[in-house]
C-alpha positions in Angstrom: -30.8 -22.5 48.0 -29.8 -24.2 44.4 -30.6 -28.1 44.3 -28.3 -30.2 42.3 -29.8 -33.2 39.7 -27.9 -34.9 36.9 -29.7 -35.6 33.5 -29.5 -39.2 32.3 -26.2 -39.5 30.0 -24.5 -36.1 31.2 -21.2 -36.3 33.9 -22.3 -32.9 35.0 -24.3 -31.3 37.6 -27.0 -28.9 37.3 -28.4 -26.3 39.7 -31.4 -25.8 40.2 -32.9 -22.5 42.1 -35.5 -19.6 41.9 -34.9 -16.2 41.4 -37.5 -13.3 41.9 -37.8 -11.2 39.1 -37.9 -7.1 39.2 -41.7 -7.4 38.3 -41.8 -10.0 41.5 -42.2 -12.9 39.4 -40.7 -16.1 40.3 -38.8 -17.7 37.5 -37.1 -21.6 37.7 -33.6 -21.6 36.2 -31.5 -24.6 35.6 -28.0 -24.2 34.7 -25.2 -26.7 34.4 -22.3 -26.2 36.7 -19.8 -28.1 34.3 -18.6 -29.7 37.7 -18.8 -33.4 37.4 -17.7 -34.0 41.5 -20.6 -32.9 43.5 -18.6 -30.8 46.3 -17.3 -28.8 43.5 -20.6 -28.6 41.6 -22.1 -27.7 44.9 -19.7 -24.2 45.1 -20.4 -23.5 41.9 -23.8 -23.8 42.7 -23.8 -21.3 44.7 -22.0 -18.7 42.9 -24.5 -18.9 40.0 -27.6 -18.4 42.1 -25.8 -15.7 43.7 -25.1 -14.2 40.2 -28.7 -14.7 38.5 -30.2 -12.9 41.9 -28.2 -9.8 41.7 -29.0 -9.4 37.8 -32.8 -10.5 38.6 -32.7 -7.5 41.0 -31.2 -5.1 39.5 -32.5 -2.3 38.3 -30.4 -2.5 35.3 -32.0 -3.3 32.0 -28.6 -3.7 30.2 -27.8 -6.2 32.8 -31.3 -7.8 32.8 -31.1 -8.6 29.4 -27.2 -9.7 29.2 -28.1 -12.5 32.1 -30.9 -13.7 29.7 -28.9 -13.7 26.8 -26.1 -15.7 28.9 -28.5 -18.1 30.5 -29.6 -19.1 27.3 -25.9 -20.5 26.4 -25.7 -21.8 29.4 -28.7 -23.9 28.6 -27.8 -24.5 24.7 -24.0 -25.7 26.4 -26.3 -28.2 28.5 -28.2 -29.8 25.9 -25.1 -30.0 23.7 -26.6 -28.0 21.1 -24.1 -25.0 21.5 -22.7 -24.8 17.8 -20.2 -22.1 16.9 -22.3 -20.8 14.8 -25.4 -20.5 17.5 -22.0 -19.2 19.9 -21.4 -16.2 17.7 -25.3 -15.1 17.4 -25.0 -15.6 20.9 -21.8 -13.3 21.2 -23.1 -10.4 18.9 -26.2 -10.0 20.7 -24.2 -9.6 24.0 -22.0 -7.0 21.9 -24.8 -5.1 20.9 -27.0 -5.0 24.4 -23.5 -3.6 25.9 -22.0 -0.9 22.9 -25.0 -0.7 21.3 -23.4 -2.2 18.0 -23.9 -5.3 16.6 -20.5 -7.4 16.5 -18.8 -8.1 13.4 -17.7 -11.3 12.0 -15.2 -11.4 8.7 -13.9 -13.6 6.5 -10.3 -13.4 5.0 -12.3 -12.1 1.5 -15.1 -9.9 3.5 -12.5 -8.0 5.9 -9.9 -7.9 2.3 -13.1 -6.3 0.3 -14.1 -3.6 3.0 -10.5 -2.6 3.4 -9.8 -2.2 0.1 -13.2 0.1 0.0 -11.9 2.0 2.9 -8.9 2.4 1.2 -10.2 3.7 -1.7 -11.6 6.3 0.1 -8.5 8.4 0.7 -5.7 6.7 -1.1 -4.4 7.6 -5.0 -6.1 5.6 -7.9 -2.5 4.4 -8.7 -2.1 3.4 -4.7 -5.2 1.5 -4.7 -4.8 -0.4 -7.8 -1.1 -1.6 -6.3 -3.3 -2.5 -2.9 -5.8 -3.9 -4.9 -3.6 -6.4 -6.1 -1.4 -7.4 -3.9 -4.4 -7.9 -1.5 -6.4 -10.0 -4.2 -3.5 -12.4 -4.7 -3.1 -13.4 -1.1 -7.4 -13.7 -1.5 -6.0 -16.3 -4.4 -3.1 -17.9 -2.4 -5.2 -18.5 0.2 -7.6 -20.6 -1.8 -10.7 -21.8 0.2 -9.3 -20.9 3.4 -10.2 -17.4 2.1 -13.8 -17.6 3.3 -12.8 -18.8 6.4 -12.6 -16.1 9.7 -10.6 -13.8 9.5 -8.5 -14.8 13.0 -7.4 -18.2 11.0 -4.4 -16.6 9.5 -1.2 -17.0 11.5 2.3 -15.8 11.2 3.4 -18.5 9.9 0.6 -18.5 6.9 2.1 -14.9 6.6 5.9 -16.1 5.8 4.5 -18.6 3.7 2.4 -16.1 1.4 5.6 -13.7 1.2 7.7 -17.1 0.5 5.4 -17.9 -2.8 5.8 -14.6 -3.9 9.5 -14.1 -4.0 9.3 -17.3 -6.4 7.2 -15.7 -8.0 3.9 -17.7 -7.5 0.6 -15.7 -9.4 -3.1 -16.5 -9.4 -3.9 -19.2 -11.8 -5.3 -17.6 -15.3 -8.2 -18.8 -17.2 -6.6 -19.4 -20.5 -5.9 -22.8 -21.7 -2.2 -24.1 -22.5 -1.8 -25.7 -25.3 -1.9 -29.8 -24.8 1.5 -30.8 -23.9 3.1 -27.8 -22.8 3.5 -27.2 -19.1 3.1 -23.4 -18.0 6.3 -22.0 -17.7 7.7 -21.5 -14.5 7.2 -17.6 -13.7 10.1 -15.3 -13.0 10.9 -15.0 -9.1 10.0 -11.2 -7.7 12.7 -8.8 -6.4 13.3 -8.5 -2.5 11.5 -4.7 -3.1 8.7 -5.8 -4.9 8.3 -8.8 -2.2 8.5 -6.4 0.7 5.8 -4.4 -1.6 3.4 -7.0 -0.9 4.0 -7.9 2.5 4.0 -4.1 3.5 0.0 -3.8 1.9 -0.7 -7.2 3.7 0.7 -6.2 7.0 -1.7 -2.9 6.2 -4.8 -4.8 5.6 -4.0 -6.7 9.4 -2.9 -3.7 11.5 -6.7 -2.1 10.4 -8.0 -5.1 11.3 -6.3 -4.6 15.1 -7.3 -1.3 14.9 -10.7 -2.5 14.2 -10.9 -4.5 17.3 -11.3 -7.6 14.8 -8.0 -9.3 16.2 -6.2 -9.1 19.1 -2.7 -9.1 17.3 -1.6 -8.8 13.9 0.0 -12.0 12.8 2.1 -9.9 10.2 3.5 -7.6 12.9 7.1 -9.4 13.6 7.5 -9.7 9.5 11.1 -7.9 9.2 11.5 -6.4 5.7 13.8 -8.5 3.2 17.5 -7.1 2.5 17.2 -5.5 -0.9 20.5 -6.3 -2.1 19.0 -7.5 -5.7 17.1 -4.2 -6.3 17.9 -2.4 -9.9 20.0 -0.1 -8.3 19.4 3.6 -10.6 22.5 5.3 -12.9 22.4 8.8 -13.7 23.0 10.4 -17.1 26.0 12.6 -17.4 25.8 16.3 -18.7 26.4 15.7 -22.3 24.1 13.0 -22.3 21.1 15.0 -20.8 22.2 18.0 -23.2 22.0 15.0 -26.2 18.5 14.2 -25.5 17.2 17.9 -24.9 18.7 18.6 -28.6 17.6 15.3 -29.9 13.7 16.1 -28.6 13.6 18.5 -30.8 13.9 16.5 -33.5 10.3 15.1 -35.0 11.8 12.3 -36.1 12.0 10.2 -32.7 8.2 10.6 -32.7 7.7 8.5 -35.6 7.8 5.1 -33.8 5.2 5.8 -31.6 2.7 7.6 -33.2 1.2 6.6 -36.6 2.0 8.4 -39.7 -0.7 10.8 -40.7 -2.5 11.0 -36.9 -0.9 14.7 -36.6 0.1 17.3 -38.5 3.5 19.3 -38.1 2.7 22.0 -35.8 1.3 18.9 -33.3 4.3 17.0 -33.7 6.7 20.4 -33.2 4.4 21.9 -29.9 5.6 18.0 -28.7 9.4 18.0 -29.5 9.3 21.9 -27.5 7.8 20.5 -24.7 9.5 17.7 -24.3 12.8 19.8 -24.6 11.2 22.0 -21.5 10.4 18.3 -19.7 14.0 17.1 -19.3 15.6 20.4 -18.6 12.8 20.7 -15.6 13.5 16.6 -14.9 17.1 17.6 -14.9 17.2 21.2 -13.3 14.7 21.3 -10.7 14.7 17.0 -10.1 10.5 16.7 -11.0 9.2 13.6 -11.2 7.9 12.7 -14.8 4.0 12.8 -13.9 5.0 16.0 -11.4 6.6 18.0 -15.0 3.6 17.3 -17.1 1.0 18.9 -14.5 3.1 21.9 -13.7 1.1 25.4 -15.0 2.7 28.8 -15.6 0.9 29.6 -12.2 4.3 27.4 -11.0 6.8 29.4 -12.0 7.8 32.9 -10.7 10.3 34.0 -13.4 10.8 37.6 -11.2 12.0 35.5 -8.0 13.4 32.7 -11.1 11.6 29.8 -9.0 9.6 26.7 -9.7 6.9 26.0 -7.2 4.6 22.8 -6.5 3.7 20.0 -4.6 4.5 16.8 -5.6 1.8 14.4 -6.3 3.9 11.4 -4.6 3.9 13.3 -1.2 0.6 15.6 -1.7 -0.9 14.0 1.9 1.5 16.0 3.4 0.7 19.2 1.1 4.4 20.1 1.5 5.1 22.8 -1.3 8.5 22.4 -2.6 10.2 25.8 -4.3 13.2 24.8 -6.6 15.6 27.7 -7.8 15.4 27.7 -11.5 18.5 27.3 -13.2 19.9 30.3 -16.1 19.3 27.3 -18.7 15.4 26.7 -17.7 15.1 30.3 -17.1 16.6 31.1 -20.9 14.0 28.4 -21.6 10.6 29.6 -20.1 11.2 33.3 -20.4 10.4 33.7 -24.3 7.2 31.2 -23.4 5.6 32.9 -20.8 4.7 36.5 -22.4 1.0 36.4 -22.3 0.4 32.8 -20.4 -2.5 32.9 -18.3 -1.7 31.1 -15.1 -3.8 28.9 -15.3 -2.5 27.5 -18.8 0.1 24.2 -18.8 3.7 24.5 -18.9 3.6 21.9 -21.7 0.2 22.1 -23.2 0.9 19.2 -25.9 1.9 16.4 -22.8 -0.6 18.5 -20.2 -3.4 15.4 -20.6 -1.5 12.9 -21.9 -1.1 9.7 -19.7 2.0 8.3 -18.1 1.7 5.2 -19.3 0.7 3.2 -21.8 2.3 2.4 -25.4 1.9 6.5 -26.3 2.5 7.3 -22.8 4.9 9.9 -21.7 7.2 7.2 -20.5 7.2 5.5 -24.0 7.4 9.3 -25.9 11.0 9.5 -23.5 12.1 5.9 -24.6 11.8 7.3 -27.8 13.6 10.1 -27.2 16.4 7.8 -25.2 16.7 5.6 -28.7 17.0 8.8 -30.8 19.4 9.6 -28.8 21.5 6.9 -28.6 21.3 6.8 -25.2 21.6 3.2 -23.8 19.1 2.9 -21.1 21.0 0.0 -19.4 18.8 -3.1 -19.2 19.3 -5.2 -16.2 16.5 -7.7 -16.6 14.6 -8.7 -19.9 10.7 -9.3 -20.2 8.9 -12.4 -21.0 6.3 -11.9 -22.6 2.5 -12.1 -19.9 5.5 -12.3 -17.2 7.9 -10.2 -15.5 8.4 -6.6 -16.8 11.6 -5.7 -18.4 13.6 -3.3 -15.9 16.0 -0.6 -17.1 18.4 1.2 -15.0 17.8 4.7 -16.3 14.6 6.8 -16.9 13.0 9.7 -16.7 13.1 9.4 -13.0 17.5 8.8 -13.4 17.6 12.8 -14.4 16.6 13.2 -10.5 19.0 10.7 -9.4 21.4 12.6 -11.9 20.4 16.0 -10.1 21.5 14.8 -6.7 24.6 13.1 -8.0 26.1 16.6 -10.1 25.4 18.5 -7.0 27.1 16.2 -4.6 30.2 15.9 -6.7 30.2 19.9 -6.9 30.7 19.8 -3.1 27.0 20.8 -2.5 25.8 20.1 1.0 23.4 16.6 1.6 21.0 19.4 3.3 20.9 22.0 0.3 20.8 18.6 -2.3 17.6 17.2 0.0 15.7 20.8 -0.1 16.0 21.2 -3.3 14.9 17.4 -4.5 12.4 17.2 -1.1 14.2 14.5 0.5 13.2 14.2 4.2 15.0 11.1 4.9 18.8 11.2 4.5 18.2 7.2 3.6 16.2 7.8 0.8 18.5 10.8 -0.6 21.4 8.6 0.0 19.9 6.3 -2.7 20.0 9.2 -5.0 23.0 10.2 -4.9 26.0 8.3 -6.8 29.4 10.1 -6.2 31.8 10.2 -9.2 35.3 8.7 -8.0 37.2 12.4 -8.8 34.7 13.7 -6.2 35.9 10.9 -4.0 39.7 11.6 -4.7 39.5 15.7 -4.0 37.8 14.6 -0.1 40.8 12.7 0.1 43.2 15.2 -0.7 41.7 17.5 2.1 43.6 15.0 4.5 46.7 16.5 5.9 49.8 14.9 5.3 51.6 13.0 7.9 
């Protein structure tokens, strides 16, 4: 039976009893009770030697060696030298002798580093540069804190990140202001953009659960921010979008962009007849802008008059959406196609040319927008190395303009959301924008009284 003593400076009592081992070896253990009332320590006691038996005897290596590793706290707890640090070496070796696997320990910046590598994995280059970032700020809001555990960060450090950034806080840059002159104050973030960022964090954390790193994610009762000051998208009327197909196919608009002398005329024509075939696919069949440039004649079924592909936005889903092509595309793409391989792009001159950038297919359709005469509606101006200028109408606004001329010719929401590939009436709802003469003729249906 255990035998209690007391070690000089210590309230507690600590048993001490034998226990044959498997090999029939007789080992001495001494392990503190944590009972400071003798009665109590004497129960406990008990229980302990009662414990170390059964594992001595078992049969059980796993066990065998889990009692050892547990003793051995026990012992480090009793001579006070049971540091976090010596608890968590302590902790993953129990992990491994029971799953086999060692237990992991992360940091804020070691768990934000593999996820974004696990990320990159499966997601889109343009997806994991926006996780990328958003992750690396909270990294930078979190300051030093960032290389602390991972289980540190609390709800309320959660509201507080998504807080900085709606006023627009951003990392500290490495160049020098000029003595005197405060930084300016940056521009505060839209709702969406906000909820942007506290979407990817809430990511990074629900991995983390799944991980078995936390119990709870503290970004899981986060509610998304009303987006009431969102740029809300207009729509180009007919004549406008007919104003900008004849304008593209003028040379002219090109001459901001690209320098004089860089291409020669049959370049700069192949561009103003693709980008003519651009809009009247961004218009007639509601493709996205990076969605038009990839398409090949392998898309298009002039016999069946159809435009199939699969949109890059919702590829995961490998969905392929089949538009009807309109009389006007069709009288576009039929004198094109004799002799295309399928293979070859729709729009060879804007096939490889990037999205962005200052002679980006976004910037060529500005161009085209100005030459045009076609306001784009600017809602909020740049600073210069700060907020981004934003612009109610795009490229993308000849979708939204799709949507909109169907629903005011009386065209069903479900025929509008095959055609664009809406699955969410929420989402298709944002696309469409009923003219009031639309509006007037439902009323009119109303019988008098």
């Amino acid at each position: 039976m255990a035998t209690l003593i007391k070690r000089p400076n210590s309230p507690n009592w600590i048993a001490c009893f034998d226990v044959t081992q498997a090999d029939g070896t007789v080992r001495r253990l001494k392990v503190s009770t944590k009972k400071t009332k003798k009665s109590d320590a004497q129960t406990e006691a008990i229980r302990i030697e009662e414990a170390a038996t059964k594992s001595a005897t078992s049969t059980s290596e796993t066990a065998s060696k889990s009692f050892a590793v547990l003793t051995e706290a026990a012992e480090a707890a009793a001579r006070g030298e049971l540091s976090e640090g010596r608890a968590r070496e302590l902790l993953a070796r129990l992990c491994e002798i029971s799953t086999g696997s060692p237990l992991r320990f992360y940091t804020v910046r070691t768990w934000a580093q593999a996820w974004l590598a696990m990320k990159a994995a499966t997601g889109k280059t343009a997806t994991q540069a926006r996780y990328k970032t958003h992750i690396d700020t909270f990294v930078a809001w979190l300051g030093e804190r960032a290389d602390s555990k991972l289980e540190i960060i609390t709800k309320a450090d959660v509201r507080n990140y998504r807080e900085a950034i709606r006023a627009g806080w951003q990392a500290p840059t490495k160049t020098p202001q000029p003595k005197g002159k405060a930084a300016p104050a940056p521009p505060p973030r839209t709702a969406k953009t906000t909820n942007h960022y506290a979407s990817d964090l809430a990511g990074m954390f629900r991995a983390a659960v799944r991980e078995g790193l936390l119990l709870a994610s503290p970004a899981a009762a986060l509610d998304k921010l009303p987006e009431h000051d969102s740029t809300e998208r207009e729509v180009f009327t007919v004549a406008e979008v007919g104003r900008m197909v004849s304008k593209a196919g003028d040379a002219a608009w090109q001459d901001p962009i690209f320098p004089a002398g860089k291409a020669d005329a049959d370049t700069r024509a192949a561009r103003c007849d693709d980008w003519q075939g651009m809009i009247l696919v961004g218009f007639y069949a509601g493709a996205r802008l990076g969605d038009c440039a990839r398409l090949t004649w392998g898309n298009v079924n002039l016999a069946h008059k159809t435009l199939s592909f699969m949109p890059e936005k919702t590829s995961r889903k490998r969905k392929l959406l089949e538009v009807p092509l309109h009389p006007r595309l069709v009288a576009y793409l039929k004198p094109r196609a004799k002799g295309a391989p399928k293979d070859s792009p729709l729009f060879p001159s804007l096939f490889a040319a990037p999205v962005g950038g200052r002679r980006g297919l976004c910037s060529q359709f500005i161009g085209i927008m100005d030459h045009a005469g076609i306001d784009r509606r600017t809602t909020r101006q740049g600073t210069k190395g700060g907020q981004r200028a934003q612009h109610a109408r795009s490229f993308h606004a000849l979708r939204h303009s799709l949507t909109s001329v169907l629903a005011n010719l009386d065209v069903s929401e479900e025929i509008r959301r095959r055609i664009v590939g809406h699955e969410s009436a929420e989402v298709h709802a944002g696309y469409t924008h009923t003219e009031r003469e639309t509006l007037q003729r439902a009323v009119e249906k109303m019988p008098s009284v």
